[in-house]
Structures are given as structure tokens and as C-alpha cells.
BALOBA-1460 file (C-alpha; in Angstrom, 3 decimals):
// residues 180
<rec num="1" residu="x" x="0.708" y="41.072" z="81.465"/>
<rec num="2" residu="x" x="2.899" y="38.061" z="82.500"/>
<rec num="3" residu="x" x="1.029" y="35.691" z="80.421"/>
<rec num="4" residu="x" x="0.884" y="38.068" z="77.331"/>
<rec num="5" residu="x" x="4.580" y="38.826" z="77.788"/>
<rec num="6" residu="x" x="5.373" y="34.733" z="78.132"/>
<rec num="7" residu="x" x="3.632" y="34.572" z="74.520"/>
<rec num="8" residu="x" x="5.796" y="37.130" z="73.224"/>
<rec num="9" residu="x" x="8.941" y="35.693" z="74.244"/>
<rec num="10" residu="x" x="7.839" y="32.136" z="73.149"/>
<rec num="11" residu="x" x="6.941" y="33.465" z="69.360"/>
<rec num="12" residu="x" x="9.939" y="35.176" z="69.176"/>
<rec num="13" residu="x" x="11.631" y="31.928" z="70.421"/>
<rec num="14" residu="x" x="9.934" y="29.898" z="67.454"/>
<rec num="15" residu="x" x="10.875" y="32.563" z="64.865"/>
<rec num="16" residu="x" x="14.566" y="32.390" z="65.734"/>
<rec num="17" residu="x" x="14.367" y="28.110" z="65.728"/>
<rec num="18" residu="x" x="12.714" y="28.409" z="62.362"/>
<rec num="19" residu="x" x="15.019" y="30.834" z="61.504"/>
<rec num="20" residu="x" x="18.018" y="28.723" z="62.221"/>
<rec num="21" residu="x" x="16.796" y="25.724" z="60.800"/>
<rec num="22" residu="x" x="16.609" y="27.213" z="57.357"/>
<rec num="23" residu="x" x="20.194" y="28.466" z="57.795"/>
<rec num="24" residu="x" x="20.748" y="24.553" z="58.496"/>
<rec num="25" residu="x" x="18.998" y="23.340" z="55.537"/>
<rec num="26" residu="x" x="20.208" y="25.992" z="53.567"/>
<rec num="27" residu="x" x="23.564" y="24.896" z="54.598"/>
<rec num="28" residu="x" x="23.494" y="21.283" z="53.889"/>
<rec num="29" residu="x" x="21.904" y="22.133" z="50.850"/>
<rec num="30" residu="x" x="24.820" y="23.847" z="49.716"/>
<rec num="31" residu="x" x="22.714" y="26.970" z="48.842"/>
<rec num="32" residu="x" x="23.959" y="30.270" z="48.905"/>
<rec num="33" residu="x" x="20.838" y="31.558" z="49.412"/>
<rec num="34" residu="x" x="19.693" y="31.965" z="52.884"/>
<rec num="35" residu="x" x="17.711" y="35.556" z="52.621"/>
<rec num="36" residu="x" x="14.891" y="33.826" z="54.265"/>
<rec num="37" residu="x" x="16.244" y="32.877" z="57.501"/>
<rec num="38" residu="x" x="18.058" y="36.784" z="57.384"/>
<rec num="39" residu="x" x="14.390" y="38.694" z="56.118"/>
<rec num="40" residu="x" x="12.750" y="37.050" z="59.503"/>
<rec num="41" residu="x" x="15.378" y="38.057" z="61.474"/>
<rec num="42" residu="x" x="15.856" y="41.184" z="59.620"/>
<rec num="43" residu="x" x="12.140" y="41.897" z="60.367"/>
<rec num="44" residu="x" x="12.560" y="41.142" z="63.970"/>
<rec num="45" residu="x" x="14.823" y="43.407" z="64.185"/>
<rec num="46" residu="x" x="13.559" y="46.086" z="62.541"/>
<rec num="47" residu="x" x="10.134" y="45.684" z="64.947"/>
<rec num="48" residu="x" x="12.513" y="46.370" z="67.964"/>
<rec num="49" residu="x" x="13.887" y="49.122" z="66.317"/>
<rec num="50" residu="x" x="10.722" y="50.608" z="65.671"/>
<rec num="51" residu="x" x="9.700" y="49.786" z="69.850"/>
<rec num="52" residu="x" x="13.170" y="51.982" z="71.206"/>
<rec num="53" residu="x" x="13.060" y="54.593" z="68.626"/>
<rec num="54" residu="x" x="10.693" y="56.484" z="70.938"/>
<rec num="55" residu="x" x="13.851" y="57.169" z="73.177"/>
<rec num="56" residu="x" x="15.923" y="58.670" z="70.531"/>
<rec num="57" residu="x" x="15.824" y="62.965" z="70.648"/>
<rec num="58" residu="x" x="16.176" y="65.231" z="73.488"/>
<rec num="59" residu="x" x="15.515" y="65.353" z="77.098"/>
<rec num="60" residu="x" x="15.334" y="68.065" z="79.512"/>
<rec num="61" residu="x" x="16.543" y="66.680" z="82.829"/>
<rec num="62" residu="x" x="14.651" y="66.753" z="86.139"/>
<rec num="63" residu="x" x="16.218" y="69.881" z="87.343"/>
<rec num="64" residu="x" x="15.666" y="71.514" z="84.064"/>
<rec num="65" residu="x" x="19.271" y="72.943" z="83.708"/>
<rec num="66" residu="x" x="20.699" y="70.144" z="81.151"/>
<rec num="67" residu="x" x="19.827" y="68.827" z="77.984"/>
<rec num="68" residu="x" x="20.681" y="64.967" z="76.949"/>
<rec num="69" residu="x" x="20.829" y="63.842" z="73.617"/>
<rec num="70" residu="x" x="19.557" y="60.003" z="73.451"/>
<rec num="71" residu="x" x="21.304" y="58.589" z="70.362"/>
<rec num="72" residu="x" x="22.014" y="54.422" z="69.256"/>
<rec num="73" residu="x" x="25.672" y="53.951" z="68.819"/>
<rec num="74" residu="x" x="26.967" y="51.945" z="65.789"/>
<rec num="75" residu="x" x="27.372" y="48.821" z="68.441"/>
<rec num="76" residu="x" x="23.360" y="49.162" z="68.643"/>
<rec num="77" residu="x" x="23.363" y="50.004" z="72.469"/>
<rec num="78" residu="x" x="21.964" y="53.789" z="73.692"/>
<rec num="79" residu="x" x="24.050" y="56.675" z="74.806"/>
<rec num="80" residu="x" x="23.102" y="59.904" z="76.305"/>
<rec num="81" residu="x" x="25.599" y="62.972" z="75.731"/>
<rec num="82" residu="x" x="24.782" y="66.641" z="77.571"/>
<rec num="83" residu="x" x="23.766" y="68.687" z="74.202"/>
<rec num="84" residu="x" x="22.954" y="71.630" z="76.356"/>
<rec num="85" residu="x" x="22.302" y="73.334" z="79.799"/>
<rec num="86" residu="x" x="22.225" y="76.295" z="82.164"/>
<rec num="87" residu="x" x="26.026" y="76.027" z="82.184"/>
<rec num="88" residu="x" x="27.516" y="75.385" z="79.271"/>
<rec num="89" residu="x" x="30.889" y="76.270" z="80.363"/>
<rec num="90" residu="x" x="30.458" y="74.163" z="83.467"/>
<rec num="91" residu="x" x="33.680" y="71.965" z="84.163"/>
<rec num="92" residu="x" x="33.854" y="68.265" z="85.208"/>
<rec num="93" residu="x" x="34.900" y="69.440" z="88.911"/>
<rec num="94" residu="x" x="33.263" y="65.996" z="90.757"/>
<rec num="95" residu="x" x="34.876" y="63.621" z="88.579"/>
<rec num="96" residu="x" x="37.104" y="60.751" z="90.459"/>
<rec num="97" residu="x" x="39.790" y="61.324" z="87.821"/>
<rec num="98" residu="x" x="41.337" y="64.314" z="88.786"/>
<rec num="99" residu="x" x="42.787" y="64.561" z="85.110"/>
<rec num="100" residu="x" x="39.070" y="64.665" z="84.003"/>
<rec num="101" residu="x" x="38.225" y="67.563" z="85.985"/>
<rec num="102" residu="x" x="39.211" y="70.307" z="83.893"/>
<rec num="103" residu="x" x="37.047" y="69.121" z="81.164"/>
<rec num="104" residu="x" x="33.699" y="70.757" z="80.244"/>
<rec num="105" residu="x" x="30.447" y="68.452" z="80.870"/>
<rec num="106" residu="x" x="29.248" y="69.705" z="77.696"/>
<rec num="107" residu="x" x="29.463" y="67.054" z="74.877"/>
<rec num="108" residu="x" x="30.355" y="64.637" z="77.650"/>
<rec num="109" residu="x" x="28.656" y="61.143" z="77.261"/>
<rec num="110" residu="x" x="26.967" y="60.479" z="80.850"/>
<rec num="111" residu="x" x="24.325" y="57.638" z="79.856"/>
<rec num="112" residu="x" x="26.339" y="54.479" z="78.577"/>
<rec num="113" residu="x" x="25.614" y="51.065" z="76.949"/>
<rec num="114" residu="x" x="21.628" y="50.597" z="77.412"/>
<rec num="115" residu="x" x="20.048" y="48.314" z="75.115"/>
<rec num="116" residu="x" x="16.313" y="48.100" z="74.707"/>
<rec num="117" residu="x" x="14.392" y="45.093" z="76.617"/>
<rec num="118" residu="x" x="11.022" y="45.627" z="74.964"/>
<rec num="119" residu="x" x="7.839" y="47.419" z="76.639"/>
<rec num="120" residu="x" x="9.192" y="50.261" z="76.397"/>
<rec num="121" residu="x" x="12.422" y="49.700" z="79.272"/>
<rec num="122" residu="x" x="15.961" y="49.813" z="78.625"/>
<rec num="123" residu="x" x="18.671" y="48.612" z="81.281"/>
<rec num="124" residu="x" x="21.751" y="47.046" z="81.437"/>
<rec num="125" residu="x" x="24.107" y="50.347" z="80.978"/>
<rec num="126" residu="x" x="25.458" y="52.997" z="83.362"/>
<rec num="127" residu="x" x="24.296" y="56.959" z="84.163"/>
<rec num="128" residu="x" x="27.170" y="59.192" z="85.566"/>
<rec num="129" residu="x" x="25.456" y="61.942" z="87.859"/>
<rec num="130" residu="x" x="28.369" y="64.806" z="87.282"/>
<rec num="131" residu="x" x="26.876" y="66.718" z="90.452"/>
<rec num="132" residu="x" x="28.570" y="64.010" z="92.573"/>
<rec num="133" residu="x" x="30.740" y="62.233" z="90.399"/>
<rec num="134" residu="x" x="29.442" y="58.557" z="90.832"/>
<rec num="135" residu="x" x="28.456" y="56.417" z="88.290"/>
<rec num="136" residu="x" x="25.094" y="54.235" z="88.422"/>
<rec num="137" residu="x" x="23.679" y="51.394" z="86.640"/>
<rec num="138" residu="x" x="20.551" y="52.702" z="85.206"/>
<rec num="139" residu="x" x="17.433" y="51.791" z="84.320"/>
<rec num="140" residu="x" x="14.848" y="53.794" z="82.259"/>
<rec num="141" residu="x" x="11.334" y="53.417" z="81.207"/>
<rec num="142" residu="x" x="9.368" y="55.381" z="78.660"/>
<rec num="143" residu="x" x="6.099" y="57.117" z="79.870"/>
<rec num="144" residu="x" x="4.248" y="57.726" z="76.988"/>
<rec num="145" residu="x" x="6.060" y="59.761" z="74.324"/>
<rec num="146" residu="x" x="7.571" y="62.570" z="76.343"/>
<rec num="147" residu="x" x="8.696" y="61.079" z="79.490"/>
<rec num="148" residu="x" x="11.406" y="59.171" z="80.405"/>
<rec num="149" residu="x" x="11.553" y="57.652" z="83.776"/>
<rec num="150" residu="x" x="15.493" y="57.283" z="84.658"/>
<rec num="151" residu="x" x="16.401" y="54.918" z="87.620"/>
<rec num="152" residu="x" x="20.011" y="55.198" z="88.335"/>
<rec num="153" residu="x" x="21.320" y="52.491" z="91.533"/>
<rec num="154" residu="x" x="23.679" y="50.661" z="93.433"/>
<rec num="155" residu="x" x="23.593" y="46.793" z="93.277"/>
<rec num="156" residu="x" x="19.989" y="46.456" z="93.270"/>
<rec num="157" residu="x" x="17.399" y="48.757" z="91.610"/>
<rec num="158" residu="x" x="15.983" y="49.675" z="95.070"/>
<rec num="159" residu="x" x="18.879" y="51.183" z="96.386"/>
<rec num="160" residu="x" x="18.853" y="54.642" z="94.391"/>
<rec num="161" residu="x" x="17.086" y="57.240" z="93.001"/>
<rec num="162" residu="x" x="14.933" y="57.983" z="90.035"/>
<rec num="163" residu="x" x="14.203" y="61.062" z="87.930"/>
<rec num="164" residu="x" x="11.601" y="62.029" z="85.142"/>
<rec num="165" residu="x" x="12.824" y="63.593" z="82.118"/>
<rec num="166" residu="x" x="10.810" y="65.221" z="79.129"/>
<rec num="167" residu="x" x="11.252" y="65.746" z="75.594"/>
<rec num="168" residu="x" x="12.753" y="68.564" z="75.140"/>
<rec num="169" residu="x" x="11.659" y="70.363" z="71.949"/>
<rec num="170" residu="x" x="13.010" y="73.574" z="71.973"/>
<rec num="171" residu="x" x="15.982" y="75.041" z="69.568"/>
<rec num="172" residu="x" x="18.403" y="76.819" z="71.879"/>
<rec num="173" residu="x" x="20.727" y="74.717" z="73.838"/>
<rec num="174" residu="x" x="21.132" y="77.378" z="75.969"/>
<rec num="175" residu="x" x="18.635" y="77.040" z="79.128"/>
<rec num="176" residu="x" x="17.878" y="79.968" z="81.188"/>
<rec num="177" residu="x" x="19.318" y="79.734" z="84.625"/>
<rec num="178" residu="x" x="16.558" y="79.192" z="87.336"/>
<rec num="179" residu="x" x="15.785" y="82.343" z="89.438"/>
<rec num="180" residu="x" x="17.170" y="84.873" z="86.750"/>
């Protein structure tokens, strides 16, 4: 896996350098025309696009009682707003802001800034857990195509918790509340 990854990561390292050097020769050619170098990294990108699209749609949380809308923001990172829930007019009330705590969670934004790493993981962003009120860096991993493995922690990714979500296919927003 280590090796095969290592490959991966050294191809795409020769595509870019190839890349660049036709920008360079393009440049001291004086050519305007440097499509080549931007079609191989156009199709580069559009392969990892294709990889994290899996992510994008809805997810029924752990607990089953909200539902988190995985869209790409125009800056290309991942966001996760709550789209729907057992509580839709459920207020902020755990927020550290006190000025945010008369706001619904609904429509809220609560997974920030991931960006995809390839194999199927994205990292580098932040989950805020509204039942406490504490923000987490976060982790998440795609389990085949209806599970999402979310890691939200503290420091290090073994200090904190993790919860599986699944696609979430069904029309109402509304969830039933558990026990009724």
C-alpha cells in the first residue's frame, strides 16, 4: 500500500515537472500558447475531483437526529451544513459566543475547510459538535459509498472520538424523533 502509494505520488510529481517545464519553454518561446502544460494539470485535477465527489450529498449522523449536507465551496475545500434533523427549531444554546446562542443550528455550517488527500480521506479542516459547543479538527474517511467515517480531535488524532455517518437518501428533512 506504501509502495503503491510512493508510485502515485512520484507520477504525479513528474506530471507537474513536465508540466512546468512546458510553461518554461512556452515562456521563453514567447508563445501564448501553453494549453498543454494547463490540459495535464487540468486532467489532474479533474481525476481528484472525480476521487472526493463520493463525499458530496447527504449524511445522516451517528445519532440519527441530523442531516449534513457535504458540499465543495468555490475555494475548492469541503463544508458540511445541518440540512435537517429531529429538531429543526433547535437553537445554538452550547455555543462559546453567547451572541451565537440564539441562533438556530439549522443551516449552520459545522464541518469547515477539508480538502481531499486522495484514497478516499479528507483532513485538514474543523467539525463543531453543537451538543457541547467545541470545535475539533477532523478527519474523515469514506467507507465504501455510504459511509463516512468522521474523526473529530484534539492535537493529535488519538485524542478524540469518531462517528460513522450514512448516506442519507430520503426526501424529508424532517427526522422522526427517537422513541416517538
Amino acid at each position: 500500500m506504501r509502495m503503491r502509494l510512493a508510485l502515485q505520488l512520484m507520477l504525479i510529481c513528474l506530471v507537474a515537472a513536465g508540466a512546468m517545464r512546458s510553461v518554461a519553454w512556452a515562456a521563453d518561446q514567447g508563445s501564448a500558447n501553453v494549453s498543454g502544460a494547463a490540459n495535464v494539470s487540468g486532467a489532474a485535477n479533474a481525476a481528484g475531483d472525480a476521487q472526493a465527489a463520493p463525499i458530496l450529498g447527504n449524511w445522516l449522523t451517528a445519532r440519527r437526529d441530523g442531516i449534513i449536507q457535504i458540499s465543495r465551496g468555490p475555494d475548492g475545500r469541503y463544508q458540511g451544513r445541518i440540512l435537517g434533523g429531529d429538531a429543526p427549531g433547535r437553537l445554538d444554546a452550547h455555543n462559546p459566543d453567547p451572541a451565537r446562542r440564539a441562533q438556530p443550528l439549522l443551516g449552520q455550517t459545522i464541518l469547515r475547510d477539508m480538502h481531499y488527500d486522495g484514497q478516499g480521506r479528507w483532513s485538514g479542516g474543523t467539525i463543531y459538535d453543537p451538543d457541547s459547543g467545541h470545535t475539533y479538527r477532523c478527519r474523515i474517511e469514506l467507507r465504501g459509498h455510504d459511509q463516512l467515517r468522521i474523526r473529530g480531535f484534539l492535537g493529535v488524532s488519538l485524542v478524540g472520538r469518531s462517528q460513522i455517518w450514512t448516506r442519507y437518501l430520503g426526501a424529508s428533512m424532517l427526522l422522526p424523533v427517537p422513541g416517538r
